[in-house]
Biopython code that builds the backbone (N, CA, C, O; Angstrom):
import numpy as np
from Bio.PDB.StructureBuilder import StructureBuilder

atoms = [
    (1, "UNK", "N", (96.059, 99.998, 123.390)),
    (1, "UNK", "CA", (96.547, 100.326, 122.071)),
    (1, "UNK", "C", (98.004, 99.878, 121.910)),
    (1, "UNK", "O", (98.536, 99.399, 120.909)),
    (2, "UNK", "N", (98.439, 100.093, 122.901)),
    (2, "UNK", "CA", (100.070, 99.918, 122.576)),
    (2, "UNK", "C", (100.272, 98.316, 122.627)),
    (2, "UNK", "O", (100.803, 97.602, 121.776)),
    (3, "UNK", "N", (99.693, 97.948, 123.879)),
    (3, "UNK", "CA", (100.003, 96.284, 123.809)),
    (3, "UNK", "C", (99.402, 95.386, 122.762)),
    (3, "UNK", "O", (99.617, 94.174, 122.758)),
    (4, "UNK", "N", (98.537, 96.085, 121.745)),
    (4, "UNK", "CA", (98.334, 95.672, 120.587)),
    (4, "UNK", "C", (99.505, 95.633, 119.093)),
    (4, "UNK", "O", (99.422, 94.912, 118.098)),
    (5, "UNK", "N", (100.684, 96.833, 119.475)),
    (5, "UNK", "CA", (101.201, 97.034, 118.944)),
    (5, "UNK", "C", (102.399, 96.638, 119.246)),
    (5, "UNK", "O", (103.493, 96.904, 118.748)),
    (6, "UNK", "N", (101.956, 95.708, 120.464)),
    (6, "UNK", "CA", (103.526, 94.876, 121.311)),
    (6, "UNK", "C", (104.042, 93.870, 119.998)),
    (6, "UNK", "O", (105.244, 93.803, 119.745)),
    (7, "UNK", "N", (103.111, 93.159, 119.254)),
    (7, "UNK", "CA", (103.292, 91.789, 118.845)),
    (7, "UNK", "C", (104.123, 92.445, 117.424)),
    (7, "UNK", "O", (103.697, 93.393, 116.765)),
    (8, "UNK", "N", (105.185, 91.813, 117.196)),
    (8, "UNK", "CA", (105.804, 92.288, 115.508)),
    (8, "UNK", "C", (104.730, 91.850, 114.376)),
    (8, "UNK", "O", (104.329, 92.671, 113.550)),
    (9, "UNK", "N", (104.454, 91.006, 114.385)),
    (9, "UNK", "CA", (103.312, 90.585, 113.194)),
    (9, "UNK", "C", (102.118, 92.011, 113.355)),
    (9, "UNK", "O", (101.860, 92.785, 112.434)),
    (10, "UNK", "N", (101.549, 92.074, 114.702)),
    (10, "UNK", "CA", (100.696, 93.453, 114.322)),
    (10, "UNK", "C", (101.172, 95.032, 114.316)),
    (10, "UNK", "O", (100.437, 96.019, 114.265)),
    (11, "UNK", "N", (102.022, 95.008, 114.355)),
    (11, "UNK", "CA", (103.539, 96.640, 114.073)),
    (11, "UNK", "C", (103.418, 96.469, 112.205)),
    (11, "UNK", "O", (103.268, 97.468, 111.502)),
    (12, "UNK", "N", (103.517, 94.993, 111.594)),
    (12, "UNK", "CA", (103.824, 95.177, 110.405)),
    (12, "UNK", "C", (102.618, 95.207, 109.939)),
    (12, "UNK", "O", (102.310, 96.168, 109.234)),
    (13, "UNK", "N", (101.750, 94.284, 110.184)),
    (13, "UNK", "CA", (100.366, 94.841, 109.836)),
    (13, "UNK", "C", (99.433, 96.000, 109.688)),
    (13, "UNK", "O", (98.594, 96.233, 108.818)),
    (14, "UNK", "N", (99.900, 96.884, 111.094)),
    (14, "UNK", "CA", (99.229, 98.214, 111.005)),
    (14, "UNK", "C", (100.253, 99.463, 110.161)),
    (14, "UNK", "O", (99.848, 100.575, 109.824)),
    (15, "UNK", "N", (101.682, 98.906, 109.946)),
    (15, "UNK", "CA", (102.424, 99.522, 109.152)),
    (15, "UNK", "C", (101.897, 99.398, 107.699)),
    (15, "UNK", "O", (101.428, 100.287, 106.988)),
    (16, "UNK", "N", (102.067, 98.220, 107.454)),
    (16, "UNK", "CA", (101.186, 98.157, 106.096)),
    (16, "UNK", "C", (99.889, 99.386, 106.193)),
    (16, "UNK", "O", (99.857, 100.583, 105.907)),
    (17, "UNK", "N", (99.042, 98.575, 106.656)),
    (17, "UNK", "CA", (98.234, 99.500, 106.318)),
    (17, "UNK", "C", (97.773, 100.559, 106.403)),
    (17, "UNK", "O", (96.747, 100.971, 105.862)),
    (18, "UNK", "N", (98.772, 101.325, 107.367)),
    (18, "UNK", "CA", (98.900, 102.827, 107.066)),
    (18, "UNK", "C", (99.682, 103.055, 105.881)),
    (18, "UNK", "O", (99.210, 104.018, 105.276)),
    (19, "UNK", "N", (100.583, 102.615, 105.359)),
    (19, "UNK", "CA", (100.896, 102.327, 104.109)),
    (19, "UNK", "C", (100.052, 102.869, 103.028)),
    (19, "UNK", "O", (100.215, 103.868, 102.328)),
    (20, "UNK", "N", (99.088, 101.963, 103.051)),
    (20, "UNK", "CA", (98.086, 101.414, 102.140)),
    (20, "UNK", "C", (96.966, 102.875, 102.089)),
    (20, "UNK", "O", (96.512, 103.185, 100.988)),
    (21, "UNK", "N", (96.716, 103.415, 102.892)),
    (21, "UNK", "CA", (95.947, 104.340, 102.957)),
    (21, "UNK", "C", (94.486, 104.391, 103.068)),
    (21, "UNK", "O", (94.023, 103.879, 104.087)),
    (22, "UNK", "N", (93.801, 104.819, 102.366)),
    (22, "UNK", "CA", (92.112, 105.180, 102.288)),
    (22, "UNK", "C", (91.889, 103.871, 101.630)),
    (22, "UNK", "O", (90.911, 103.223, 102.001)),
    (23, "UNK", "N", (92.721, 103.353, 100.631)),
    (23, "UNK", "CA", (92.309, 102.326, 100.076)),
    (23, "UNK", "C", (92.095, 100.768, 100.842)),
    (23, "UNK", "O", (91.267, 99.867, 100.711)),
    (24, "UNK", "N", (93.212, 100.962, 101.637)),
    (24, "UNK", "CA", (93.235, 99.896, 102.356)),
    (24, "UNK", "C", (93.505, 98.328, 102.127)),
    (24, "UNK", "O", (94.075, 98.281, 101.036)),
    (25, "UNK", "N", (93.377, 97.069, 102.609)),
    (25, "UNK", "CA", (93.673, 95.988, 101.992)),
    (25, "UNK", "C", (93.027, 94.549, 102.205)),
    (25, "UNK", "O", (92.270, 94.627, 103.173)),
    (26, "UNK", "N", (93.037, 93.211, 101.647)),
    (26, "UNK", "CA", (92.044, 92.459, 102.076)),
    (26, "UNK", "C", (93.148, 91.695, 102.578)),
    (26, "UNK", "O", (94.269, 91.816, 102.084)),
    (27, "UNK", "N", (92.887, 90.868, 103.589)),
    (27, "UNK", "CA", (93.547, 89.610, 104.000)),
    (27, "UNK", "C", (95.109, 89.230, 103.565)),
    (27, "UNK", "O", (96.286, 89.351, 103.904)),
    (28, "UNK", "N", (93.796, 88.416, 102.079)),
    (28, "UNK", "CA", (94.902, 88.000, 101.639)),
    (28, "UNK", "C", (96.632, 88.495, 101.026)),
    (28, "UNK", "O", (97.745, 87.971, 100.995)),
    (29, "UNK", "N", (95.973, 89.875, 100.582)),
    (29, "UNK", "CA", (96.902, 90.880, 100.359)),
    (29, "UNK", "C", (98.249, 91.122, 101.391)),
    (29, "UNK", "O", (99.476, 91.069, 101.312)),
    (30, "UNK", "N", (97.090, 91.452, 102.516)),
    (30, "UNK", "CA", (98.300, 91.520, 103.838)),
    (30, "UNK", "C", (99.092, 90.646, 104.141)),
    (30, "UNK", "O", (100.242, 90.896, 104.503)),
    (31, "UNK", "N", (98.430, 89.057, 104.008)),
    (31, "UNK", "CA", (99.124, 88.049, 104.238)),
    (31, "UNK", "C", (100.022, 87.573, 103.442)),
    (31, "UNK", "O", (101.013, 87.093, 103.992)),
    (32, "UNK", "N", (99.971, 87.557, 102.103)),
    (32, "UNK", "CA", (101.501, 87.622, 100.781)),
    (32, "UNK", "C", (102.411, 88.927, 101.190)),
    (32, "UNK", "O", (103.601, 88.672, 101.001)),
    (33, "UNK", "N", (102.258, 89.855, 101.544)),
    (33, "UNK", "CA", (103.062, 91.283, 102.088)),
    (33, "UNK", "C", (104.099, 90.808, 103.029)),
    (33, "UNK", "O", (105.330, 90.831, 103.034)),
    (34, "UNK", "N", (103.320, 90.438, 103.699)),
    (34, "UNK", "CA", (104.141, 90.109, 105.042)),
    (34, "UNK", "C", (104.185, 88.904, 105.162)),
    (34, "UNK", "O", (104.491, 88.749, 106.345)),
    (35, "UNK", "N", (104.048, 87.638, 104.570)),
    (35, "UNK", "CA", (104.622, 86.298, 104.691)),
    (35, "UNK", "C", (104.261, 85.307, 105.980)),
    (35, "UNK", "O", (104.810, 84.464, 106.690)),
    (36, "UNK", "N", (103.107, 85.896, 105.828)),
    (36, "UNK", "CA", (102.027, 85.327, 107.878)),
    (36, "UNK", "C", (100.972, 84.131, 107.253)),
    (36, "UNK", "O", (100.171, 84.562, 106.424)),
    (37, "UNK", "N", (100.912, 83.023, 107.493)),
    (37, "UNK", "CA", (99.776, 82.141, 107.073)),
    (37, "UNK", "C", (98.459, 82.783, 107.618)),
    (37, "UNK", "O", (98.527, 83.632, 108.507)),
    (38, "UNK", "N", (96.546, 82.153, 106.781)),
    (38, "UNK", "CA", (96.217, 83.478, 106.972)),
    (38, "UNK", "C", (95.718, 82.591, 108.325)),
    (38, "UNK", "O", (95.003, 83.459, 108.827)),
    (39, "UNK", "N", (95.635, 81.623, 109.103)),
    (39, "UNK", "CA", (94.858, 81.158, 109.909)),
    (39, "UNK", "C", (96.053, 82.332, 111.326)),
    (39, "UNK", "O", (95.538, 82.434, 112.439)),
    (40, "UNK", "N", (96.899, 82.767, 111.201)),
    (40, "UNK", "CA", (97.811, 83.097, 112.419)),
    (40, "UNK", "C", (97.294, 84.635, 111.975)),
    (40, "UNK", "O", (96.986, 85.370, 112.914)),
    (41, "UNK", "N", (97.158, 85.256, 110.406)),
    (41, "UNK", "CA", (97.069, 86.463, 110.783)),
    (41, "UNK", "C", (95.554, 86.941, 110.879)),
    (41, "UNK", "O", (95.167, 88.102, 111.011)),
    (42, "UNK", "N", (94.673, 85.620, 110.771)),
    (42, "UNK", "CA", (93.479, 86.283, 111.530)),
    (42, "UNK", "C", (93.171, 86.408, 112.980)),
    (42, "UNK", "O", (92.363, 87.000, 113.696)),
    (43, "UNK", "N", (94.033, 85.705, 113.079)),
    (43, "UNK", "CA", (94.265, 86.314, 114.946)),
    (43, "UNK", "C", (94.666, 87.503, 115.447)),
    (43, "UNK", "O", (94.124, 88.069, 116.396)),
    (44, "UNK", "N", (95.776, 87.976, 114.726)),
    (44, "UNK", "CA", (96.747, 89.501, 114.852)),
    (44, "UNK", "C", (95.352, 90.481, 114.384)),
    (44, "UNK", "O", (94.942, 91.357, 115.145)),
    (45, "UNK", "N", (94.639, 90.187, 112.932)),
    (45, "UNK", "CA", (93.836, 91.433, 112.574)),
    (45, "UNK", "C", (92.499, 91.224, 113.763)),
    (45, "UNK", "O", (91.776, 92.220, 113.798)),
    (46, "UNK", "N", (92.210, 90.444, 114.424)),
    (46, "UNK", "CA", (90.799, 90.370, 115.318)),
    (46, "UNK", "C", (91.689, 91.249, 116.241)),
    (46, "UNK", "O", (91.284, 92.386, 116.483)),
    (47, "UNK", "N", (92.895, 90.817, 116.792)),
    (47, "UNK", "CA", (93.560, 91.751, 117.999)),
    (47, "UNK", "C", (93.281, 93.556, 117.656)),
    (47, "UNK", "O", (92.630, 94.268, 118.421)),
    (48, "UNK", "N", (93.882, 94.025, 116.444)),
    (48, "UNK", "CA", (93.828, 94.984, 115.988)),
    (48, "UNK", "C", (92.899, 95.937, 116.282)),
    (48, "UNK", "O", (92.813, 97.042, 116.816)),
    (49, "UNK", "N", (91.980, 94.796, 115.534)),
    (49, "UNK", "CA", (90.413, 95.175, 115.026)),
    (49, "UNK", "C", (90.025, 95.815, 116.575)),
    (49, "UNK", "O", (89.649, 96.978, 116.718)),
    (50, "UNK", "N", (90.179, 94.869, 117.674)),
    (50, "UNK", "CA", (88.962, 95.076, 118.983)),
    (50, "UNK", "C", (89.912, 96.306, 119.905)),
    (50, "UNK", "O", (89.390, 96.918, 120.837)),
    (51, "UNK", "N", (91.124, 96.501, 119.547)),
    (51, "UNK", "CA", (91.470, 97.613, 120.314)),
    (51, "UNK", "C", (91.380, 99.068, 118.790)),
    (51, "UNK", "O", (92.135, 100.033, 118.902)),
    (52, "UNK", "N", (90.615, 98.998, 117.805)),
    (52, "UNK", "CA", (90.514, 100.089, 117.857)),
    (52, "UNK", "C", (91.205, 100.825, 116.462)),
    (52, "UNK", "O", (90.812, 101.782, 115.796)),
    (53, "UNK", "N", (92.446, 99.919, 116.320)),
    (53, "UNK", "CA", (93.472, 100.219, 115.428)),
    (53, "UNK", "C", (93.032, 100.157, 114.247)),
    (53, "UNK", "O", (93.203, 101.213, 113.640)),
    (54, "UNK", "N", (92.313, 98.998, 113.407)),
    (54, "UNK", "CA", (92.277, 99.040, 112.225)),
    (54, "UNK", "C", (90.691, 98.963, 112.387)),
    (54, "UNK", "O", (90.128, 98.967, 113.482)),
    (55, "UNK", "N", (89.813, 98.868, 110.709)),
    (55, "UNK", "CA", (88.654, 98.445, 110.654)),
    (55, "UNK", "C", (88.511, 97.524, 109.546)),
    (55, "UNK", "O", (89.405, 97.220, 108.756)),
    (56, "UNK", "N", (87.145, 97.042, 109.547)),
    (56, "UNK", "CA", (87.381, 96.490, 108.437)),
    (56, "UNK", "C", (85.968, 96.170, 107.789)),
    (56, "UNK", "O", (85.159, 95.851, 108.661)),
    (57, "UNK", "N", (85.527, 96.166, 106.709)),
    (57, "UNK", "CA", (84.686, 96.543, 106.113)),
    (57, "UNK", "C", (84.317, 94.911, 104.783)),
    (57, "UNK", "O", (85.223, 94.254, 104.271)),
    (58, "UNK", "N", (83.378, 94.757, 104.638)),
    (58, "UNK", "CA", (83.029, 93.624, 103.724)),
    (58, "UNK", "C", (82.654, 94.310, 102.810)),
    (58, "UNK", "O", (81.982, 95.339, 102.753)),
    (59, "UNK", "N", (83.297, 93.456, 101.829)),
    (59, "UNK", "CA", (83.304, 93.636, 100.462)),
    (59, "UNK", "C", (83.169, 92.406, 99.434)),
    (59, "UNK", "O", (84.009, 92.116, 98.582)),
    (60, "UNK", "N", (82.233, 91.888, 99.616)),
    (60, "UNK", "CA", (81.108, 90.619, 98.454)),
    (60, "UNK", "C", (82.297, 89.680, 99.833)),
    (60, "UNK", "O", (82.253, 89.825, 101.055)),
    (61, "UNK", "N", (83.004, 88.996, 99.213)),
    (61, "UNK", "CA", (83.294, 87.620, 100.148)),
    (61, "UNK", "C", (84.401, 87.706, 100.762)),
    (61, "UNK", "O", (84.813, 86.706, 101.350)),
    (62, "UNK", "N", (85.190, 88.973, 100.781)),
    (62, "UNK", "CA", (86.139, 89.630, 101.475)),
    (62, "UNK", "C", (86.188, 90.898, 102.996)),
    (62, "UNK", "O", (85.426, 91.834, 103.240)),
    (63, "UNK", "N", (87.106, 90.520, 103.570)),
    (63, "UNK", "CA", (86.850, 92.011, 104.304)),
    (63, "UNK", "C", (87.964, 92.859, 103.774)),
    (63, "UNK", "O", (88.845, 92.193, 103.229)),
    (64, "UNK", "N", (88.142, 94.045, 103.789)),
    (64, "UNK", "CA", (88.829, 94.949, 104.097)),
    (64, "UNK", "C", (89.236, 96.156, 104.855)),
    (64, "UNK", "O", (88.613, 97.140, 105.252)),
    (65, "UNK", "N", (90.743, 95.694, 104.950)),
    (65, "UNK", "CA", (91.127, 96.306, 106.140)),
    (65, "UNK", "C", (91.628, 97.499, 106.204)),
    (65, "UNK", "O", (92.409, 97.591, 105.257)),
    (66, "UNK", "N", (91.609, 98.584, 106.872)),
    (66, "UNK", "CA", (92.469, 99.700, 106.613)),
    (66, "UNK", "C", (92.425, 100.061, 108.421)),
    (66, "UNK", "O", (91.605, 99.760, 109.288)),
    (67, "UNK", "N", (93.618, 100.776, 108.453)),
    (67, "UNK", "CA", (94.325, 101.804, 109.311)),
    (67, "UNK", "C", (93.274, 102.604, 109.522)),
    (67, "UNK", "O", (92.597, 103.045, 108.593)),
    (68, "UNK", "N", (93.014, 102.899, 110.950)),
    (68, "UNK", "CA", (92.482, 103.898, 111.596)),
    (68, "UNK", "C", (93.545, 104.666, 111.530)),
    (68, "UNK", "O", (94.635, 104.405, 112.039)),
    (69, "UNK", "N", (93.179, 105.930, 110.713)),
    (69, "UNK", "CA", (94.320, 106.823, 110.595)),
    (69, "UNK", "C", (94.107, 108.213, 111.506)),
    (69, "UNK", "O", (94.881, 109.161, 111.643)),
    (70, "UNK", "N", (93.160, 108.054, 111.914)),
    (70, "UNK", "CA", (92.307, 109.657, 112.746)),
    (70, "UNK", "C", (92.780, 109.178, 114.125)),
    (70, "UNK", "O", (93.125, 110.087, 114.880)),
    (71, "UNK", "N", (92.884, 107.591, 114.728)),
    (71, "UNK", "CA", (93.421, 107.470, 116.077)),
    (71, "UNK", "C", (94.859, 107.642, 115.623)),
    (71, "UNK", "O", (95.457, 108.582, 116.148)),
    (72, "UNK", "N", (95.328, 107.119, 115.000)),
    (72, "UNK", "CA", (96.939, 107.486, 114.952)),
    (72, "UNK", "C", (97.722, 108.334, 114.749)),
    (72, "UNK", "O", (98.908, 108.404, 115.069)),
    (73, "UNK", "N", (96.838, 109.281, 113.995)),
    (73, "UNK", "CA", (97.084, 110.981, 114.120)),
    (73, "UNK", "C", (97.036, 111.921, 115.374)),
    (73, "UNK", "O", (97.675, 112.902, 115.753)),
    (74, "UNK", "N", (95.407, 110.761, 116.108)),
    (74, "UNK", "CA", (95.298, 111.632, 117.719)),
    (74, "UNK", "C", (96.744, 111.265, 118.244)),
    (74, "UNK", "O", (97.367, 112.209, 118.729)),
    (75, "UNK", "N", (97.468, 109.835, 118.215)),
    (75, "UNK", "CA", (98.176, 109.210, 119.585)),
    (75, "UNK", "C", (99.385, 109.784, 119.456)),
    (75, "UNK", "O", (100.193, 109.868, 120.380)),
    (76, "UNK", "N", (99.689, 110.494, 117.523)),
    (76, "UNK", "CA", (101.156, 110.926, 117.615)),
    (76, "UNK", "C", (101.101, 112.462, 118.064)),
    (76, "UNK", "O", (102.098, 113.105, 118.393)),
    (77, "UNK", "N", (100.043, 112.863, 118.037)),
    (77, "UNK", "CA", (99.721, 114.238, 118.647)),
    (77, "UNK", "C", (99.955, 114.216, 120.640)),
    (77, "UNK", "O", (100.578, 114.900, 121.451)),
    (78, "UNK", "N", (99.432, 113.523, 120.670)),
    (78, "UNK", "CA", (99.418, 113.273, 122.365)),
    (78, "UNK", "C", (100.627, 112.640, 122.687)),
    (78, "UNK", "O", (100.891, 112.620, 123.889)),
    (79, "UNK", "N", (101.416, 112.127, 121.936)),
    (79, "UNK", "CA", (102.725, 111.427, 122.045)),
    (79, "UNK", "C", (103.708, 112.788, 122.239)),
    (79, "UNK", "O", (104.365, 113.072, 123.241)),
    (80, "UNK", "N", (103.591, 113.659, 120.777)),
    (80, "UNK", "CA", (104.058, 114.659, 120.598)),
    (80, "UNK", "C", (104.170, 115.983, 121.615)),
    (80, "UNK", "O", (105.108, 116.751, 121.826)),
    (81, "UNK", "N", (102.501, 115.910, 122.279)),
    (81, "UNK", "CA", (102.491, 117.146, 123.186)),
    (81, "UNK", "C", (102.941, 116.610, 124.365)),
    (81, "UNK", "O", (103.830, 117.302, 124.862)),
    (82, "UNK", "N", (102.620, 115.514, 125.072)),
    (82, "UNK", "CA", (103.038, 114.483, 126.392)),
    (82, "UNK", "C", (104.528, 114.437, 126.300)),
    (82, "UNK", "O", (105.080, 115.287, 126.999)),
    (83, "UNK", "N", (105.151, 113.820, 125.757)),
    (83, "UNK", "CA", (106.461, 113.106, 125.609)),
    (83, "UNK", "C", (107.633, 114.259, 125.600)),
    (83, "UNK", "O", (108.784, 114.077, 125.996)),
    (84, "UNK", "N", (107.046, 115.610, 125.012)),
    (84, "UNK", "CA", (107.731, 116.481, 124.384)),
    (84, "UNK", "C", (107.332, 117.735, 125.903)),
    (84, "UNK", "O", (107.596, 118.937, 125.921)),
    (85, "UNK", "N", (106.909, 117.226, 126.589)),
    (85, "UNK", "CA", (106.614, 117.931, 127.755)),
    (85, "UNK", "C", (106.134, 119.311, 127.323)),
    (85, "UNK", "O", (106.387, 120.267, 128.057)),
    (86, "UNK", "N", (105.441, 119.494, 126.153)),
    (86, "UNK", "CA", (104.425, 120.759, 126.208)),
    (86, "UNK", "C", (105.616, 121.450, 124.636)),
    (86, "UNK", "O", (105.140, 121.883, 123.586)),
    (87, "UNK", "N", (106.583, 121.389, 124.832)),
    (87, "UNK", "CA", (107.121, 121.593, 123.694)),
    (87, "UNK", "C", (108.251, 120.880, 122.817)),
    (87, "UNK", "O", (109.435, 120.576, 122.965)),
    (88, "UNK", "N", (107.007, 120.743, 121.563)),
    (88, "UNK", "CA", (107.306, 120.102, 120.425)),
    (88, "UNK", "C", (108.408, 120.439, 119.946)),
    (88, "UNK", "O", (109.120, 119.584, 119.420)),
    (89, "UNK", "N", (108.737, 121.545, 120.006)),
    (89, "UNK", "CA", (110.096, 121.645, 119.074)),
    (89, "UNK", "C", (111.245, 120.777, 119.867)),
    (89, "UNK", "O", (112.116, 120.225, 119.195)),
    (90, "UNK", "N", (111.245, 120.670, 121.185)),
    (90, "UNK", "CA", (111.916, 119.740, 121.407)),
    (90, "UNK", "C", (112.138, 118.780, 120.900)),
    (90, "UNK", "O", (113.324, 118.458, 120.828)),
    (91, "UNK", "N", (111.057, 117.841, 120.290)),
    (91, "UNK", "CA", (111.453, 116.490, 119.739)),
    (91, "UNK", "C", (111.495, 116.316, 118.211)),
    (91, "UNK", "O", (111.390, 115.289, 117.540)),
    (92, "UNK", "N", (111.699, 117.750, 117.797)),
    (92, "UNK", "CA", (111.724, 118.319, 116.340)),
    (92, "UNK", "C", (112.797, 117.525, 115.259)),
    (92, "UNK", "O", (112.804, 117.565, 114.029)),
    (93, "UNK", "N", (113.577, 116.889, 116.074)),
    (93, "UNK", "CA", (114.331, 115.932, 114.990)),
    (93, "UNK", "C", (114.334, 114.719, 115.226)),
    (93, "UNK", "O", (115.280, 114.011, 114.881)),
    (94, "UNK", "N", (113.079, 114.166, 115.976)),
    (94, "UNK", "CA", (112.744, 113.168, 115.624)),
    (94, "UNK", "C", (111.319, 112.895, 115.148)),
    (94, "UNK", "O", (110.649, 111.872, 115.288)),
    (95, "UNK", "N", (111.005, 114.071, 114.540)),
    (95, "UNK", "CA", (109.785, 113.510, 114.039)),
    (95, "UNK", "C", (109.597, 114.449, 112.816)),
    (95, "UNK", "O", (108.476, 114.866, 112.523)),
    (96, "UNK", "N", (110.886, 114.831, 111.989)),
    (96, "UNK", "CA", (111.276, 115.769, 111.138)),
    (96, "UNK", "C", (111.241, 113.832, 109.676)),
    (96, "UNK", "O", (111.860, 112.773, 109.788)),
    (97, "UNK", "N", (110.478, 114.189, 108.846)),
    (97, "UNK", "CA", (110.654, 112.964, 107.552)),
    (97, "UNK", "C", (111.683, 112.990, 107.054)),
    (97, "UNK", "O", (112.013, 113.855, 106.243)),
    (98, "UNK", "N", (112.377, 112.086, 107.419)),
    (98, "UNK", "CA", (113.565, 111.050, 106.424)),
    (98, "UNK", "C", (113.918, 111.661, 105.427)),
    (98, "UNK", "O", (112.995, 112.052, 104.714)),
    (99, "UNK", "N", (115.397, 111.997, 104.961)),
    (99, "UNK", "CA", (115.583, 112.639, 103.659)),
    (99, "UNK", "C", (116.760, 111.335, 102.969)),
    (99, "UNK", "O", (117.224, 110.308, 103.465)),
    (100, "UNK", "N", (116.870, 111.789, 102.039)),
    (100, "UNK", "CA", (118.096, 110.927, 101.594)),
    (100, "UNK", "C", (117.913, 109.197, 101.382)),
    (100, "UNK", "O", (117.109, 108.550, 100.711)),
    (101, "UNK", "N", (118.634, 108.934, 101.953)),
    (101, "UNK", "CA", (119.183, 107.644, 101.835)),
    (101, "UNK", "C", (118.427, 106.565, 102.699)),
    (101, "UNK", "O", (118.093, 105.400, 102.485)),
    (102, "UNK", "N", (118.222, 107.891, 104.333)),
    (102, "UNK", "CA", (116.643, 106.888, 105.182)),
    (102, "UNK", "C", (115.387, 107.136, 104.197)),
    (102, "UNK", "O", (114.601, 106.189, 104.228)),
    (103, "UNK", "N", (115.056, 108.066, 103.429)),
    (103, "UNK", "CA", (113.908, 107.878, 102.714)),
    (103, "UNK", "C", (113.937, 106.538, 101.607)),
    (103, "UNK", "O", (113.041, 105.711, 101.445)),
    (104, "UNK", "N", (114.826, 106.589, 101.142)),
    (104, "UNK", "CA", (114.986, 105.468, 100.106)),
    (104, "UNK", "C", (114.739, 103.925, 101.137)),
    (104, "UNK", "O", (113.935, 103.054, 100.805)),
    (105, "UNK", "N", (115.588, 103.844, 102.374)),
    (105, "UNK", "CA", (114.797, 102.665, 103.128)),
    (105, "UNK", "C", (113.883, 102.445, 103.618)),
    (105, "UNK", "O", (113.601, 101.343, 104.089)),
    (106, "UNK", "N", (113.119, 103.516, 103.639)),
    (106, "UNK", "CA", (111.322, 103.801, 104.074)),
    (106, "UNK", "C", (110.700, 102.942, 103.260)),
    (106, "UNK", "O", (109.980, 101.961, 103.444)),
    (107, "UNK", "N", (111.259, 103.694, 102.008)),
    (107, "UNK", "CA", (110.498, 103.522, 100.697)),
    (107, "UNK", "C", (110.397, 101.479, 100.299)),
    (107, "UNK", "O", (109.586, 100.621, 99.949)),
    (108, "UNK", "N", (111.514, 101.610, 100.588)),
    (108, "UNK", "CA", (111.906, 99.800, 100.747)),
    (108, "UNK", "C", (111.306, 99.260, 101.658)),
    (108, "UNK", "O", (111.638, 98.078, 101.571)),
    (109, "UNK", "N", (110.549, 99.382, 102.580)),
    (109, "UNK", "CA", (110.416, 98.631, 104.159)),
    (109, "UNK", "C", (109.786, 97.417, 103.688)),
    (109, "UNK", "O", (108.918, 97.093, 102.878)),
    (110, "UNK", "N", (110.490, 96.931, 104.435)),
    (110, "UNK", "CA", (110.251, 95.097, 104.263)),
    (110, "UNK", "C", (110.205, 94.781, 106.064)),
    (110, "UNK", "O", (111.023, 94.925, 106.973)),
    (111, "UNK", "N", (108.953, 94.344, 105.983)),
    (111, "UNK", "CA", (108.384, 94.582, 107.517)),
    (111, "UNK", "C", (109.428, 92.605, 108.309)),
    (111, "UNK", "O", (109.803, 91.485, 107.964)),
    (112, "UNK", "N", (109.358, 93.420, 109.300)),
    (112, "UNK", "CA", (110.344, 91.710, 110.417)),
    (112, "UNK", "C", (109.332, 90.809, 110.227)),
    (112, "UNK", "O", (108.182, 91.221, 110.076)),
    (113, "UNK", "N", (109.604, 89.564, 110.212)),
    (113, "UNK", "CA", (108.694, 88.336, 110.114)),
    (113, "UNK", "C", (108.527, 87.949, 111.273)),
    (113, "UNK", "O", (109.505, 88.368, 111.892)),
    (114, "UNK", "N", (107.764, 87.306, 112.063)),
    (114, "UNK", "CA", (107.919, 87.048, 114.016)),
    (114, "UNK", "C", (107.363, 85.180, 113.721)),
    (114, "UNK", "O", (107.259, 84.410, 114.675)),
]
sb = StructureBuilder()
sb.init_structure("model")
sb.init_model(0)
sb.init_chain("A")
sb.init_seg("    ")
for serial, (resi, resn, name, xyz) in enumerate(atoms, 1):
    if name == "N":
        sb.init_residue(resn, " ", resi, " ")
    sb.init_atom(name, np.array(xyz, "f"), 0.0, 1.0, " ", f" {name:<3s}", serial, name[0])
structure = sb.get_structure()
């Protein structure tokens, strides 16, 4: 999972489309977002795809893609209880949502180009 999430092109990809939500996104969408030709980012979404991260679903002559959001909920949970050595409140300000001025650059994210 993680060495899927080594490559910057698939960090912005699966950012997007946790982004994106239930709705999710096709290709081409992802690929104007993030500025990836699509022959390079069908390589990044097959990577994705086979560890797990995203899915993707056909739709007439499209696929679409969305965020496995139920594994990424498990990994920040196990991140959270692991990392935080049994207690969470320990790592309580870093995983407390952005107020202010970091919310407004959230809100902006303009994902790295690789």
């Amino acid at each position: 999972m993680f060495e899927s999430l080594s490559s910057g092109v698939r960090l912005d990809v699966f950012r997007l489309l946790v982004r994106a939500g239930h709705g999710g996104m096709v290709a081409g969408e992802i690929g104007a977002a993030i500025g990836v030709p699509a022959n390079n980012l069908s390589f990044h979404l097959k990577a994705l795809k086979q560890a797990g991260m995203i899915t993707a679903e056909q739709e007439g002559r499209f696929l679409r893609y969305r965020a496995n959001l139920s594994l990424m909920m498990d990994l920040v949970a196990y991140l959270t209880e692991e990392c935080c050595a049994g207690h969470p409140e320990q790592c309580a300000d870093i995983c407390i949502p952005p107020s202010g001025a970091e919310a407004r650059q959230t809100a902006n994210y303009q994902p790295d180009i690789e």
